[in-house]
C-alpha positions in Angstrom: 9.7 12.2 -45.6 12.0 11.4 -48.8 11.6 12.3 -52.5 12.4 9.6 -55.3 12.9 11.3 -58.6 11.5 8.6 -61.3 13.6 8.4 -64.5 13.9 6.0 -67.9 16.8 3.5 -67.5 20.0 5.3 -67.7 18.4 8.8 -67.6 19.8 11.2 -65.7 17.6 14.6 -63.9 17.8 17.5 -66.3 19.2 20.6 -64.9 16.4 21.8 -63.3 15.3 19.1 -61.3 19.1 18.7 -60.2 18.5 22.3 -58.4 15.2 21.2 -57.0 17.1 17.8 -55.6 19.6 20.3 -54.0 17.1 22.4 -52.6 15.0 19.7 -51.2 18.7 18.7 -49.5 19.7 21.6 -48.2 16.3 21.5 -46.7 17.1 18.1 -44.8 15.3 15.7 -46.9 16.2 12.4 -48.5 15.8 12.6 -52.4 16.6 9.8 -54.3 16.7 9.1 -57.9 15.7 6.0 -59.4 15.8 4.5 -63.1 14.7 1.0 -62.2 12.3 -0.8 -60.7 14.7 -3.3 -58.7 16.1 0.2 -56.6 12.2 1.0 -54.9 12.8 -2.1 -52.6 16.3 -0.5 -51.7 15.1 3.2 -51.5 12.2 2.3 -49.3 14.5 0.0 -46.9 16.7 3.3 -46.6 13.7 5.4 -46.3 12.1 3.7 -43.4 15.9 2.9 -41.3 16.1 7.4 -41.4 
């Protein structure tokens, strides 16, 4: 099980979402953040080799 946060191109996570990525880490899981389309093929490859 991953996470992919889904931003704008060249937006970042605000500061609260950048605690819940840390918190979904420290829990063990994969969390990704992506801000274009071209990176899903590249998150999912990652996701399914874990």
């Amino acid at each position: 099980l991953a996470f992919v946060e889904m931003k704008a191109p060249g937006k970042h996570p605000r500061p609260l979402q950048i605690n819940r990525i840390n918190q979904l880490q420290q829990l063990g899981f994969l969390v990704y953040c992506c801000d274009n389309l071209n990176q899903i093929g590249g998150i999912l490859d990652e996701i399914q080799s874990s």
